[in-house]
C-alpha positions as CSV (number, residue, x, y, z in Angstrom):
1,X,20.9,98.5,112.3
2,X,23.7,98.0,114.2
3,X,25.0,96.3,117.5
4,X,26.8,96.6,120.6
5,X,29.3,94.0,122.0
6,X,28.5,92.0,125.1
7,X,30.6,90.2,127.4
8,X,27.9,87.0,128.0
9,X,24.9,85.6,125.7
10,X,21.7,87.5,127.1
11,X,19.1,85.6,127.4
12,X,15.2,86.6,127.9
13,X,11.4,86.5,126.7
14,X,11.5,87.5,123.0
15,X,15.4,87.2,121.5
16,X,16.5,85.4,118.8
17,X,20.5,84.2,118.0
18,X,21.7,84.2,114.7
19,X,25.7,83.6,113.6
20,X,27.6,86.7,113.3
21,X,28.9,86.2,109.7
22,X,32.5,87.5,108.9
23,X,32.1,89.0,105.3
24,X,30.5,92.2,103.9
25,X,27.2,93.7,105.2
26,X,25.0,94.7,102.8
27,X,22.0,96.0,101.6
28,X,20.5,94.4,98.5
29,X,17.6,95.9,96.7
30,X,15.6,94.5,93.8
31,X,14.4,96.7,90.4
32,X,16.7,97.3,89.3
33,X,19.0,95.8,91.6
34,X,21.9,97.8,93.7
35,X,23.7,96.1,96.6
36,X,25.2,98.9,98.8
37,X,27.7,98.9,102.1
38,X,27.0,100.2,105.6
39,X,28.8,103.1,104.3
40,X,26.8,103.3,101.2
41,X,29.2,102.2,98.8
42,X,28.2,100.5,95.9
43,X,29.1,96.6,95.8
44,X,26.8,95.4,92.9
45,X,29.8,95.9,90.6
46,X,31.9,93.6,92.3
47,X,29.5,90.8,92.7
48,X,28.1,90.1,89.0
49,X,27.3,86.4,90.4
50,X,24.8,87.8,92.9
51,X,23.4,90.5,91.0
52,X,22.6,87.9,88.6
53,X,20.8,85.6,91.5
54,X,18.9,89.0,93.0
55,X,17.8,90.2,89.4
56,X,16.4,86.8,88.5
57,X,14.7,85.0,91.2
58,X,13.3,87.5,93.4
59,X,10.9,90.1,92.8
60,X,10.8,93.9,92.2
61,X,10.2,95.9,95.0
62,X,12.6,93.9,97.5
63,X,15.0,95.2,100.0
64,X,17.2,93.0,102.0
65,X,19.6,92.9,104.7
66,X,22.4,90.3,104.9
67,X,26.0,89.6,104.5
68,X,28.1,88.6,101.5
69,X,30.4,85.9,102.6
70,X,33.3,83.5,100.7
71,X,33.5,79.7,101.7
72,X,37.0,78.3,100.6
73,X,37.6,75.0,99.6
74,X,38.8,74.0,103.0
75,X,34.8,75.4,104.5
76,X,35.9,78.0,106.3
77,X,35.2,81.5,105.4
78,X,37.8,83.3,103.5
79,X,37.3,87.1,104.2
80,X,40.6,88.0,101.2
81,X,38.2,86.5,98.7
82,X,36.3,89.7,99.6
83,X,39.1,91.8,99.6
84,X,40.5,90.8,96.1
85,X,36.8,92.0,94.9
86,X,37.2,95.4,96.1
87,X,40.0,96.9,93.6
88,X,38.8,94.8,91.0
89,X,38.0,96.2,87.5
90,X,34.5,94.9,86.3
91,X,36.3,92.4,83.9
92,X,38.4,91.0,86.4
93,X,34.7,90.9,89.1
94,X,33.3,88.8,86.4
95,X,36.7,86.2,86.5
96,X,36.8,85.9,90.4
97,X,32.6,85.4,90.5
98,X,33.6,82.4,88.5
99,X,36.5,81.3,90.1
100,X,35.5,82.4,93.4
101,X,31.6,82.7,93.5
102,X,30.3,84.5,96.8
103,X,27.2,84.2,99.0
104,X,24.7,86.4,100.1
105,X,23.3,85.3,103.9
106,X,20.3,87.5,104.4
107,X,18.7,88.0,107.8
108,X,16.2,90.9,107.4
109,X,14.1,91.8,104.9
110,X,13.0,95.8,105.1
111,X,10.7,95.6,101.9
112,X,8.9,93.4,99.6
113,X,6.3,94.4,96.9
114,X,6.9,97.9,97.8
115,X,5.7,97.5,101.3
116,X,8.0,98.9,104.2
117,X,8.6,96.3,106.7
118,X,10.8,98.2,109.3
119,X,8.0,99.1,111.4
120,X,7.4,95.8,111.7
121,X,8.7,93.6,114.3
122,X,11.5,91.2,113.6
123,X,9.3,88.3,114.2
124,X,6.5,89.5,111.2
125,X,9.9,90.2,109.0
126,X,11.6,86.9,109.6
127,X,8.4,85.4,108.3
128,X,8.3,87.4,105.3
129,X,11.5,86.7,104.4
130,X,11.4,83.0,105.1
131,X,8.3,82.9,102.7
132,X,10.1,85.1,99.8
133,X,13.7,83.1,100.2
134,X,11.4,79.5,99.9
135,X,10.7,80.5,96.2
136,X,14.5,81.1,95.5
137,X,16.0,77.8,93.6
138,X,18.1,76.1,95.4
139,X,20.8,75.3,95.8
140,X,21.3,79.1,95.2
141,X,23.9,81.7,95.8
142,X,21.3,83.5,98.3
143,X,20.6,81.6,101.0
144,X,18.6,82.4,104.3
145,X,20.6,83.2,107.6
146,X,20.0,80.9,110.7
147,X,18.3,81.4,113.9
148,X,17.4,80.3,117.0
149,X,15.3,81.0,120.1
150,X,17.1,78.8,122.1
151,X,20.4,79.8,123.8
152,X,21.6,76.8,124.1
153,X,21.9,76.6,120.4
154,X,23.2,79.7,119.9
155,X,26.1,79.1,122.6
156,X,26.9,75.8,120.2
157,X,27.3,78.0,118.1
158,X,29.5,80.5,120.0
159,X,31.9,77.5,121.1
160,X,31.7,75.6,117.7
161,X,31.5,78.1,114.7
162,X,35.0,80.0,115.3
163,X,36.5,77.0,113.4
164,X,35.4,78.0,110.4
165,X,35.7,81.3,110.8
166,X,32.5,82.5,112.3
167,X,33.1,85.7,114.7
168,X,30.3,84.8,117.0
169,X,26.5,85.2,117.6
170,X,24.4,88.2,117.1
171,X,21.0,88.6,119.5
172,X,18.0,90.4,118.7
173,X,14.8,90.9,119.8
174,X,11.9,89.4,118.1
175,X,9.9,92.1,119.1
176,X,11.8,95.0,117.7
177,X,10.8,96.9,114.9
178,X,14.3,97.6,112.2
179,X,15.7,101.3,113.5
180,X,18.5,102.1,110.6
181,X,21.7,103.3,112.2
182,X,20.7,102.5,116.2
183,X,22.8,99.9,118.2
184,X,19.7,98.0,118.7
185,X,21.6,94.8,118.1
186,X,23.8,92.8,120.6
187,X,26.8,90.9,119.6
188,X,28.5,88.5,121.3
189,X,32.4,87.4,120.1
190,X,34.4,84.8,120.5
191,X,37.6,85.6,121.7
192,X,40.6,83.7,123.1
193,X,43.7,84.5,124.6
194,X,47.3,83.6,123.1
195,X,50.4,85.2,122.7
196,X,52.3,87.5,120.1
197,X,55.5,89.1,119.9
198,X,55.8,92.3,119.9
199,X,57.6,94.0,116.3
200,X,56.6,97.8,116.9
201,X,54.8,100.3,117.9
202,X,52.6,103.1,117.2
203,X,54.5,106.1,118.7
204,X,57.6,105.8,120.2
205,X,59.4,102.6,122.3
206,X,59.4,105.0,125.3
207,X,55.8,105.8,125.0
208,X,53.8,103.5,122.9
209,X,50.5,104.2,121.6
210,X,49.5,101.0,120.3
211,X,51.6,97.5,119.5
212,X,52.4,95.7,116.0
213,X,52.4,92.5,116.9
214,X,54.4,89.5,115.0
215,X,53.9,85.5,114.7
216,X,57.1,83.3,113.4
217,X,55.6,81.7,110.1
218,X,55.9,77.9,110.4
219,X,56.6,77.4,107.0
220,X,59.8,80.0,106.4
221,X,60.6,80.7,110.3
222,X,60.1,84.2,109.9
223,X,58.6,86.8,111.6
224,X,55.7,88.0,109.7
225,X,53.3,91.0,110.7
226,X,50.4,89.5,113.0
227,X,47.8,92.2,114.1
228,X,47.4,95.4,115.8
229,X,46.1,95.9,119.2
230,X,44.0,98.8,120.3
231,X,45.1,101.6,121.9
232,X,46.8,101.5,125.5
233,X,45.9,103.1,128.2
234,X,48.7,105.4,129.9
235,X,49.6,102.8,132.6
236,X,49.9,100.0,130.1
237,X,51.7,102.1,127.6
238,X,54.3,103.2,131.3
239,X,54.7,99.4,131.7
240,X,55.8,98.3,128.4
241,X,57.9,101.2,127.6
242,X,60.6,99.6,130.3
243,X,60.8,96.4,127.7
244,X,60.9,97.7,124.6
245,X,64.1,98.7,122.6
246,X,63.8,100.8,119.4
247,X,65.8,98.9,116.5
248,X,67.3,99.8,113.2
249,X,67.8,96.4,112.6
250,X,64.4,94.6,111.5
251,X,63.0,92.2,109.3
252,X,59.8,94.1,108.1
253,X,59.6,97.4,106.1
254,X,59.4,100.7,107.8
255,X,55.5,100.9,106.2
256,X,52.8,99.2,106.9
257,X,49.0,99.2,106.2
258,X,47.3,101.5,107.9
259,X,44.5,98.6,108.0
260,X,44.4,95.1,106.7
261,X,43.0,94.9,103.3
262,X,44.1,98.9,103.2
263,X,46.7,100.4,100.3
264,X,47.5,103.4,102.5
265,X,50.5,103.2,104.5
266,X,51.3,104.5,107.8
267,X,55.1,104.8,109.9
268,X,55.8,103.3,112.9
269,X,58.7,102.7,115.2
270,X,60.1,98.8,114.9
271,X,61.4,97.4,118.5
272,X,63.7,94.4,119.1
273,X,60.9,91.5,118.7
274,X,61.7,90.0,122.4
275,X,59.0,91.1,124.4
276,X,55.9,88.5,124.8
277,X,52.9,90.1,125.3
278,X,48.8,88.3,125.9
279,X,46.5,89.6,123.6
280,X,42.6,88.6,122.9
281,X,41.9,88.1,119.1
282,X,38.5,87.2,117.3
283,X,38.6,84.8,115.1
284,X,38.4,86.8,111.9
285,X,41.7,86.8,109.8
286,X,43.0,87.9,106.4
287,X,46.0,87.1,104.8
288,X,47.3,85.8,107.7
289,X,46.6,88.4,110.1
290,X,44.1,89.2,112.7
291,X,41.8,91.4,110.6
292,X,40.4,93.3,113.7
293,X,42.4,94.9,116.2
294,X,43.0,92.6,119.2
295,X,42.6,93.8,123.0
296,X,46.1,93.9,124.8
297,X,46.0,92.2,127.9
298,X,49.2,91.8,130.0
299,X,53.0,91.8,129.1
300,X,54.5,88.1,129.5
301,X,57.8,88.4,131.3
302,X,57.8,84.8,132.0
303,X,57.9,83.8,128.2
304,X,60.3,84.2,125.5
305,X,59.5,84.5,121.6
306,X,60.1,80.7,120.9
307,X,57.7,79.9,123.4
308,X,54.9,82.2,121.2
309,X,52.4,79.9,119.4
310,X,53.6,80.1,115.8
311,X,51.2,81.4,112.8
312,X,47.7,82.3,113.9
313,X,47.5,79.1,116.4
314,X,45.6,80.2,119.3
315,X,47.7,77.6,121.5
């Protein structure tokens, strides 16, 4: 299942709030055991440590729903663990599950012992699962998602969690039976506004598309590649094409990744990096970037580059 963004926590008879975990969804299936993307892409090879946990302590039969995840030694959730798994051979899998062991959070199950649980409401599958997960040793590499029925816990959450990394809170209804591929889900995010400066654009300086925005690294003092916002809208792209110069002269390479995490590389057209701009980031990052695109949200005349938070500070 998946889930629709919402600008407030709903709150009613029947919903639960769990974290919304910034790693890798997943399905995981037991007998033999194959872990699979939203996409359908196998993961199992790249996560020999939780195979090893799903093939071991939990029966055949099983089919879960959850999200691999990477704590970092500094507890919060280090999303380019997960990247550095994805090009890896299965040799070099088996030296980061060591060095860099990964969790799977589960918050559905859809079968156990063969039986199919999605017609089931979330309520009767929560159960299950909670019963199945208690006979897991602990502590384990699978552990079992929170949740709540109380929004002023998951609000906590909501104001608390994006310091380790957590996006924000999913709500679902307890009532619901599990509808694969329906927006049946709601998700609320956390997001803030800071500023950014902006380094290019997608299209032309006279008619930009989309912004490349940069942060001054606090460590070196240079500009460094920050995020991507999403695409303007024709009066937004009109207003910022009267501050934006095209340059020859830059200090990043005339390529970047298409997305974060991506090896494909896509052209864009670098701008003198003095115009401030607002933006609204989650806070999921990777390798020091914003790893989603961030909502533009008004040009800041008013400000000049040094006055930009530096890094990823929000303030």
């Amino acid at each position: 299942m998946l889930a629709t963004a919402v600008d407030q926590l709903p709150t009613g008879p029947g919903l639960l709030y769990e974290p919304k975990w910034d790693g890798f969804r997943c399905l995981a299936q037991t007998g033999p055991v194959r872990m699979s993307s939203k996409r359908d892409r196998p993961l199992h090879p790249r996560f020999p440590e939780l195979v090893e946990v799903l093939d071991h302590q939990l029966p055949e039969g099983v089919l879960l729903d959850g999200e691999i995840i990477r704590w970092a030694d500094d507890g919060r959730l280090d999303f380019g663990a997960l990247l550095r798994r994805n090009g890896a051979s299965t040799r070099r899998a088996r030296a980061l599950a060591r060095a860099e062991p990964c969790h799977l959070v589960v918050f559905d199950l859809l079968r156990v012992g063969g039986r199919d649980l999605m017609g089931r409401a979330l309520s009767h599958r929560r159960s299950e699962l909670e019963h199945l997960l208690a006979l897991v040793e602990q502590p384990s590499l699978l552990t079992l998602g929170w949740q709540s029925d109380n929004p002023e816990v998951a609000l906590q959450w909501w104001e608390e969690m994006p310091a380790v990394g957590v996006e924000g809170v999913m709500i679902k209804d307890g009532r619901r039976s599990y509808r694969p591929g329906t927006r049946g889900w709601r998700k609320y995010k956390h997001r803030v506004t800071t500023e950014a400066i902006v380094g290019g654009v997608v299209g032309h300086a006279r008619a930009p598309r989309a912004l490349i925005l940069g942060r001054v690294d606090s460590v070196t003092g240079e500009l460094r590649v920050a995020g991507r916002t999403t695409d303007l809208s024709p009066q937004e792209s009109e207003e910022l094409a009267g501050h934006l110069v095209k340059t020859d002269d830059h200090p990043w390479p005339r390529t970047l990744a298409a997305t974060w995490g991506d090896s494909s590389r896509q052209h864009y057209t670098q701008v003198v990096p003095e115009v401030v701009v607002e933006v609204s980031p989650d806070s999921a990052e990777v390798a020091g970037r914003w790893r989603h695109v961030v909502r533009y949200v008004r040009t800041r005349t008013d400000l000049r580059p040094g006055d930009v938070p530096q890094d990823l500070d929000a303030e």
